[in-house]
One Martini backbone bead per residue (centre of mass of N, CA, C, O) as a GRO file, in nm:
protein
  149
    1UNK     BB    1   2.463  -3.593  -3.655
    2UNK     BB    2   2.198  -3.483  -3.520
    3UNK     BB    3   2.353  -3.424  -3.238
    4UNK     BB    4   2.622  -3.281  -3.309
    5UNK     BB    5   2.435  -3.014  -3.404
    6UNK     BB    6   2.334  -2.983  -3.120
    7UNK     BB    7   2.615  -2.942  -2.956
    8UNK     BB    8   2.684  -2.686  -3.155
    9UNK     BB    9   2.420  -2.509  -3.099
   10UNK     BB   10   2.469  -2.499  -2.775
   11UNK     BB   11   2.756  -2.366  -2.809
   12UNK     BB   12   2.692  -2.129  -2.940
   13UNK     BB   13   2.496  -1.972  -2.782
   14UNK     BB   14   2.653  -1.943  -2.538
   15UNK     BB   15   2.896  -1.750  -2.693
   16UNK     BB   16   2.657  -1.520  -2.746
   17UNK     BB   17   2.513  -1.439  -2.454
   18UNK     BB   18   2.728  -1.286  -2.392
   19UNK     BB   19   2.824  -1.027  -2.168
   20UNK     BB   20   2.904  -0.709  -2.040
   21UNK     BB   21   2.911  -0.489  -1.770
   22UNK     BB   22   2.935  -0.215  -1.998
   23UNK     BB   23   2.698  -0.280  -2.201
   24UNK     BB   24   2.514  -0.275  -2.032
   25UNK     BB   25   2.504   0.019  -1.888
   26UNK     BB   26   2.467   0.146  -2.199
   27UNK     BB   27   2.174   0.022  -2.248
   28UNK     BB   28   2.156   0.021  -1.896
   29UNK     BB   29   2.093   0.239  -1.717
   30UNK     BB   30   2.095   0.342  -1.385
   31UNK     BB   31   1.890   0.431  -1.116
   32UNK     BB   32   1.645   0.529  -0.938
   33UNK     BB   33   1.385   0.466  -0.732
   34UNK     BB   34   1.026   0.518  -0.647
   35UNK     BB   35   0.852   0.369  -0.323
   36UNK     BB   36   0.544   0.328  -0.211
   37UNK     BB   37   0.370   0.341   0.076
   38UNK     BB   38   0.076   0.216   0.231
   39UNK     BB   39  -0.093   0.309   0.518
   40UNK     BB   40  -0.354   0.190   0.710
   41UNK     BB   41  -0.620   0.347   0.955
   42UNK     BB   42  -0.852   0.276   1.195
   43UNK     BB   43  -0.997   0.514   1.370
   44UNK     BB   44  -1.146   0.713   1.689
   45UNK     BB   45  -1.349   0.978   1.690
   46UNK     BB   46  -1.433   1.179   1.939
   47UNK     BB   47  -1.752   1.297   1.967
   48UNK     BB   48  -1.902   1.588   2.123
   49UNK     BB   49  -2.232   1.629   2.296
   50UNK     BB   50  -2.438   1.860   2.388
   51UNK     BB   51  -2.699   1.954   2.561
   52UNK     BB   52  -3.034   1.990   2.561
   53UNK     BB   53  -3.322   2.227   2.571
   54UNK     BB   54  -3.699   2.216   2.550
   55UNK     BB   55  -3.995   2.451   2.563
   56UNK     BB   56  -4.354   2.376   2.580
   57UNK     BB   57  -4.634   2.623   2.535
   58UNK     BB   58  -5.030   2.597   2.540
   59UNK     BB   59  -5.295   2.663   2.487
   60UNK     BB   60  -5.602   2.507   2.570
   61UNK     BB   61  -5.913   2.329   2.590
   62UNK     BB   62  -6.124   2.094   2.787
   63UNK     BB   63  -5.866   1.976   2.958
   64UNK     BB   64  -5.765   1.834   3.213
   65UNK     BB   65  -5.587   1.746   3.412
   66UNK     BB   66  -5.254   1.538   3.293
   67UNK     BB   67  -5.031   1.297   3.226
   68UNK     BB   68  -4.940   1.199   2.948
   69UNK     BB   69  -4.590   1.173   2.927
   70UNK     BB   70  -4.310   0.966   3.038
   71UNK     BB   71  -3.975   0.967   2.925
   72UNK     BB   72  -3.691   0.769   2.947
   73UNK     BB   73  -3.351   0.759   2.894
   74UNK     BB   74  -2.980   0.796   2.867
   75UNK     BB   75  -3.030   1.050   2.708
   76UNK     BB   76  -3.367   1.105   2.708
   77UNK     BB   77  -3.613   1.336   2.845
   78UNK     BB   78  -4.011   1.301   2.836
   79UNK     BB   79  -4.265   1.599   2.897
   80UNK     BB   80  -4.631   1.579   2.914
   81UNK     BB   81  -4.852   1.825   3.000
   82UNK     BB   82  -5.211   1.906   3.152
   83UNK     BB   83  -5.238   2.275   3.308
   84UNK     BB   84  -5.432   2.501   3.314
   85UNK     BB   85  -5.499   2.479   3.006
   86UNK     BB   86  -5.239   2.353   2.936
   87UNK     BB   87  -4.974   2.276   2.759
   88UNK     BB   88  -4.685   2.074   2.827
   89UNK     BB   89  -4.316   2.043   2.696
   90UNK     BB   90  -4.024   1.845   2.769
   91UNK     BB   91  -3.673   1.854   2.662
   92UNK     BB   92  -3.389   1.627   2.722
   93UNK     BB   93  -3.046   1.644   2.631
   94UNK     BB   94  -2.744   1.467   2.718
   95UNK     BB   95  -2.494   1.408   2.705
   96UNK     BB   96  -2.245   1.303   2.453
   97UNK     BB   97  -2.038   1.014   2.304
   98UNK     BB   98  -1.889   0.979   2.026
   99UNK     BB   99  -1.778   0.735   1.773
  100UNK     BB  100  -1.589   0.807   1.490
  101UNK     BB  101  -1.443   0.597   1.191
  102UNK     BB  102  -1.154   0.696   1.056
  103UNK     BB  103  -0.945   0.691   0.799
  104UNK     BB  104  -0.591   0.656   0.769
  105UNK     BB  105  -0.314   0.758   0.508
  106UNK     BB  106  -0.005   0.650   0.456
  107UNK     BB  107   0.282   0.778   0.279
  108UNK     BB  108   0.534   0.644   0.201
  109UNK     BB  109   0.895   0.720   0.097
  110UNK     BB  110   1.123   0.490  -0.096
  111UNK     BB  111   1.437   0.515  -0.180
  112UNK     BB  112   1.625   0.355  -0.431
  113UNK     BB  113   1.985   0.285  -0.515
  114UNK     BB  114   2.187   0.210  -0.690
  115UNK     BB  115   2.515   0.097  -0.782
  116UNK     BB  116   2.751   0.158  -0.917
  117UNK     BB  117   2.968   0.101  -1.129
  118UNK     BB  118   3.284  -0.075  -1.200
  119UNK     BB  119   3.560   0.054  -1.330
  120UNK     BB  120   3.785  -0.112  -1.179
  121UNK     BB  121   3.993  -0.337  -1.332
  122UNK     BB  122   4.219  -0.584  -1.291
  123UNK     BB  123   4.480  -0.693  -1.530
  124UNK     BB  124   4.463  -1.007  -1.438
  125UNK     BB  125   4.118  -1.017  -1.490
  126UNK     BB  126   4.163  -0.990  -1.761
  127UNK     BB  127   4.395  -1.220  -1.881
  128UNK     BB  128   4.216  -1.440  -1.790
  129UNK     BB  129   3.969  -1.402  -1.955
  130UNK     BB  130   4.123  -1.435  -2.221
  131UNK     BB  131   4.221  -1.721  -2.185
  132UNK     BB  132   3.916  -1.846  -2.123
  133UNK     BB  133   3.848  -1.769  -2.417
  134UNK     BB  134   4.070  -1.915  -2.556
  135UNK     BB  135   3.980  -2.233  -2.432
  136UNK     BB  136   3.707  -2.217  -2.543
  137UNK     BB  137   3.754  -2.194  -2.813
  138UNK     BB  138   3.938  -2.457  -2.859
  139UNK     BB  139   3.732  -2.673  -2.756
  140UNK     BB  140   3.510  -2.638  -2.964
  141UNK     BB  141   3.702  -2.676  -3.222
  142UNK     BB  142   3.772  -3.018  -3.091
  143UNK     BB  143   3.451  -3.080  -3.092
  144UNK     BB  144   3.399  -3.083  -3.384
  145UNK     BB  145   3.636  -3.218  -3.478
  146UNK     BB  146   3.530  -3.493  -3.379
  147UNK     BB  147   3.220  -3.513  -3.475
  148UNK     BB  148   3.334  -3.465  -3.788
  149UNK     BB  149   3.568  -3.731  -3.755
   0.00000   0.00000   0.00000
């Protein structure tokens, strides 16, 4: 007995939790709805340094004619040197190119539109939907009936 009550509570609920796409429709209408995309992007902008030059001259006491420092790399040449009683500082700095890399966001926006929903039913597929519902009634009934007696 509580078998056949078990098979009459799951087709009862079968036949509850059907809707029609009608009534969802008015309960949850179609909307239009919007989604961004972000994309990353990670360039380098060369960034352009120009050459400069500083010359510092000061009068000094009591010191031989000398060089001092004389250095020089890829981009920078330092001279130190004291003549005639002058102390002499020369710096030169090269041009050069920096790369810095800088972080581009692109959000790109698409938009999804749902499609309406189909307004007109040929009335063939009412006609068969009714006789199938009344079909399915018919045997829930013949299933009672045999469980029951």
């Amino acid at each position: 007995m509580e078998s056949n009550l078990k098979y009459l509570i799951l087709i009862l609920i079968l036949f509850t939790s059907c809707t029609t796409q009608k009534k969802c429709i008015e309960k949850f209408p179609p909307s239009i709805s919007t989604d961004s995309i972000y994309i990353e992007k990670v360039k380098e902008i060369p960034i352009y340094l120009k050459g400069d030059s500083v010359f510092f001259e000061t009068v000094i006491n009591d010191c031989a004619d000398q060089e001092v420092i004389l250095y020089e790399n890829g981009t920078l040449k330092q001279t130190i040197s004291i003549l005639n009683g002058k102390l002499y500082s020369a710096l030169q700095i090269k041009p050069d190119t920096i790369k810095v890399p800088v972080t581009e966001i692109k959000e790109v926006y698409k938009e999804s539109v749902q499609l309406p929903p189909i307004k007109y039913i040929p009335k063939y597929v009412k006609i068969f939907a009714y006789i199938g519902g009344v079909l399915l009634a018919l045997m829930a009934i013949y299933i009672f009936i045999k469980i029951k007696f």
